[in-house]
N, C-alpha and C positions, 0 to 999 in steps of 0.2 A: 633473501631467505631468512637470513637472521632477526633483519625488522619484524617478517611478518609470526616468523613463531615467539617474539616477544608477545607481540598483539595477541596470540593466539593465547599465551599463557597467564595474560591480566585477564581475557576473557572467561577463562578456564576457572580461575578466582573467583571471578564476578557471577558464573555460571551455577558453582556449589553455594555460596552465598546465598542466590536467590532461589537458588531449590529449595533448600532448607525452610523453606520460608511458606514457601509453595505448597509444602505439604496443607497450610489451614484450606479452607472452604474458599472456592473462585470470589474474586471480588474486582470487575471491570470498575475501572472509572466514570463516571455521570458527572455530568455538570448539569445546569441550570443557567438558563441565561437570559434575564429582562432588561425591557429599555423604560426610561422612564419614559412616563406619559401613553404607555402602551401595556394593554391590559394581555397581552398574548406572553408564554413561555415555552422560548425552545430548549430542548433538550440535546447535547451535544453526546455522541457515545463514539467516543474514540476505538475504530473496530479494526481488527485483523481479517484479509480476508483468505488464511486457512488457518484450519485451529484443528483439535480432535476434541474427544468424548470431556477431557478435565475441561470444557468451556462449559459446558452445561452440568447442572440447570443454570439459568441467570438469579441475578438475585433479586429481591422482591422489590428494590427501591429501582430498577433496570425495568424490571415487567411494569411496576406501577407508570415508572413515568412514557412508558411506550405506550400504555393503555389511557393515559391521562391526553395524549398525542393525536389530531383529526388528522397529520397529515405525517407520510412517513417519507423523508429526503435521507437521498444517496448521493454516490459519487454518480452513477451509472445504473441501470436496471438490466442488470450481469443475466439473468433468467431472461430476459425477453431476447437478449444480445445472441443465446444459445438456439433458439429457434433455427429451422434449417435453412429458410433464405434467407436467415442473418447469415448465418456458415458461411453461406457459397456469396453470398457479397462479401464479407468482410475477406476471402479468401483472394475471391479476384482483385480486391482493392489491392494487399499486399506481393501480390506478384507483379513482377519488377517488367516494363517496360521491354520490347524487343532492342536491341543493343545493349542493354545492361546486365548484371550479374550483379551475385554478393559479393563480389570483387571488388564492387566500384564502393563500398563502403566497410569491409570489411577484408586487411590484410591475409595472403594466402598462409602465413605462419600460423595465426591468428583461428582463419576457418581452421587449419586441418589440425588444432590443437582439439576446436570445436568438435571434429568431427570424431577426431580418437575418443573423445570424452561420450558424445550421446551413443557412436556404435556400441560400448561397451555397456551402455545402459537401454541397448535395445530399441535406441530412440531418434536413430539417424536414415534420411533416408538423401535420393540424390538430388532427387527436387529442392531441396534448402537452396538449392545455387541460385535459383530462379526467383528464390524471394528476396521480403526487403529482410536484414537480418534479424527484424521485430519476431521474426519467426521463430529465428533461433534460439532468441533470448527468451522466447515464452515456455520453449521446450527447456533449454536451460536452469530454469526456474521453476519449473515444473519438480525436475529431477533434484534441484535443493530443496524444495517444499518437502519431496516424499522423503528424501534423507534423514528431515529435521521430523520425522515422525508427526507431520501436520500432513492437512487433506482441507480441499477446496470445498469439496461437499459441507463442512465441518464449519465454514466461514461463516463469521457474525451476518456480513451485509445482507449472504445468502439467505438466511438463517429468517433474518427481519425480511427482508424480499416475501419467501416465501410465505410467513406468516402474515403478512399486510395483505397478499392477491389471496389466501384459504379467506381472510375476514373483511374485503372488498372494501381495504382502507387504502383511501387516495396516495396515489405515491408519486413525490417528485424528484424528477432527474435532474441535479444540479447541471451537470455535462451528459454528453450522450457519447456510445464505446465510439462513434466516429470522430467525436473533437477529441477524443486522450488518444483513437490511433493517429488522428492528425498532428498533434502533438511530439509524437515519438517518432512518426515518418519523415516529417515536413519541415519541423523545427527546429531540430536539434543540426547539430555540424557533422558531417558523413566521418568524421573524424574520431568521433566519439564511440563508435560501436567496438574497435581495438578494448578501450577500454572496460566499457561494459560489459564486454563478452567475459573477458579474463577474467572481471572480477567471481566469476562461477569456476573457473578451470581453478584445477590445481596449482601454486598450493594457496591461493586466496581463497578458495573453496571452503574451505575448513574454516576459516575466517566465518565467511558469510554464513556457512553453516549456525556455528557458533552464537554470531547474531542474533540469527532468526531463532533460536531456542531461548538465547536471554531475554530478547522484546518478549515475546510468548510468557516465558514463567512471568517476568517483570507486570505483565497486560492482566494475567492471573489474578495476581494479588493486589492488581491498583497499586503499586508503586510508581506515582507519577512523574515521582522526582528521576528514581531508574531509568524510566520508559524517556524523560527528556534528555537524560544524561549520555544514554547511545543512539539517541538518534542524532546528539552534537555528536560524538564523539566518533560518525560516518565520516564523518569529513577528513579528521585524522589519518584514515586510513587512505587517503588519495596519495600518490608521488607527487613530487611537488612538479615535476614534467607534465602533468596531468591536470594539473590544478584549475587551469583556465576553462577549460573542456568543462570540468567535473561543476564547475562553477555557472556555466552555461547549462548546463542540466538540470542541475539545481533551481535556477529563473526560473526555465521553463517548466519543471513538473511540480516544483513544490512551492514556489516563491510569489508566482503570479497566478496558479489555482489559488495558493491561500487567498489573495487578495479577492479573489472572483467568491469564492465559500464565502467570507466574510462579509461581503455585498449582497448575497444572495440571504442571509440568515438575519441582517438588519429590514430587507424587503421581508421576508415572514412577520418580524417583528412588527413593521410598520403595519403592514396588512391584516395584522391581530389572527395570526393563524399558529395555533399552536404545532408546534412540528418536532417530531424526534429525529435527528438530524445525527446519521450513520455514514463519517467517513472514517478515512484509514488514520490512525494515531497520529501519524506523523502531520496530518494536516488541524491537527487539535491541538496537542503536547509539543509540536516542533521548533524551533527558533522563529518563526515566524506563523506560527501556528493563531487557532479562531482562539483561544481562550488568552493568547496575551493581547491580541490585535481586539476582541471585542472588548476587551475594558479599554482599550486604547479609544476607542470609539464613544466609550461613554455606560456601557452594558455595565448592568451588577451582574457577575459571574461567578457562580460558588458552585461548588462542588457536594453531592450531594449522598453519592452512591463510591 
């Protein structure tokens, strides 16, 4: 308890600091990114994907290079995912086998911390048992998303989604919602969800709270340095008991997509297709994020917006 309300009180620091700051006019991050020998330029926009009303408008070096953009690349194409025999597939994908429960991957201390947490938030039902716990962590995060005064509706990726299908600009899927739930169902060690859950309960909660308002303001005002500094600085907050796990997770969601993004944005390049390429921060700004890995590759990469 002591460790985490340190954490909570550097964040606290960290939090008025960049409010303050916050008040000027939004200003996302933009890169730019060519290869030699290649006349095409992707546009990297490291995006959140919930935000509210202070993320708009964008700004005009964000709209120019979106507009300057034939093709617009995501993580995933979230709107088409929402259609209703998307629902009811992706629903029966994560319900759990006959013999199984959330048990078999998630400790009963553990669920019924879960479960005190979303009844209270109006958000628990009994069937959770029956799924894989990807469920519960989406409802989980849901309820920190609305905490932190942020909305999904309000998300950048959305945001460009929507506006590329009203202007019937090509859009491509780096991954599709079945390889990232493949990813979180398939990959990871059943071991891992203890942890993941908790990190939403109390009192890490507040923690994560915290966070997700500092990336946000930090995302705001293009403070780049900020936005890499807590996304290292997640790591910290692991127990060192956890460390392995937290480390395996890590591979799998953020370490080996970056590699796959990175691959994927040098074929644009090669292919001379100009693309605005909308994934989430951490896979741009992060320790192994596209903007240190494509200079590593050879890319001029500057920043632009």
């Amino acid at each position: 308890m002591k460790k985490t309300m340190a954490r909570i009180c550097i964040l606290v620091i960290l939090l008025l600091t960049t409010s303050s700051a916050a008040l000027a006019d939004s200003h996302f991050p933009l890169y730019e990114v060519r290869m030699p020998g290649c006349s095409a330029t992707v546009y990297l926009f490291p995006s959140i994907h919930a935000a509210n009303e202070s993320a708009y408008p964008l700004s005009q070096a964000v709209k120019s290079a979106y507009e300057a953009s034939e093709y617009l690349a995501v993580e995933c194409d979230i709107i088409a995912a929402e259609s209703i025999a998307n629902q009811v597939r992706m629903t029966r994908r994560i319900k759990l086998p006959d013999g199984q429960t959330v048990y078999n991957y998630v400790s009963q201390e553990v669920y019924d911390r879960v479960k005190e947490y979303l009844a209270g938030q109006g958000m628990y039902v009994d069937m959770y048992e029956q799924y894989h716990p990807y469920m519960l962590m989406s409802m989980l995060e849901l309820a920190q998303i609305t905490e932190s005064g942020l909305d999904y509706e309000y998300g950048l990726d959305r945001y460009f989604l929507e506006l590329a299908k009203d202007e019937n600009k090509s859009i491509l899927e780096i991954e599709s919602v079945d390889e990232q739930m493949d990813l979180l169902m398939n990959r990871l060690s059943p071991h891992v969800w203890d942890v993941l859950l908790e990190s939403y309960l109390p009192p890490e909660k507040e923690t994560s709270v915290l966070m997700t308002r500092l990336m946000y303001d930090a995302m705001l005002v293009g403070d780049a340095t900020a936005i890499s500094g807590l996304l290292a600085m997640e790591e910290s907050f692991v127990d060192e008991a956890d460390a392995a796990l937290y480390a395996q997770y890590t591979d799998v969601l953020l370490t080996q997509r970056d590699a796959k993004m990175q691959l994927k944005v040098l074929e644009y390049l090669r292919e001379n297709k100009n693309v605005f390429v909308v994934v989430g921060a951490a896979h741009v700004l992060g320790p192994t994020g596209l903007v240190d890995s494509l200079k590593e590759a050879g890319c001029a990469v500057r920043r632009i917006g």
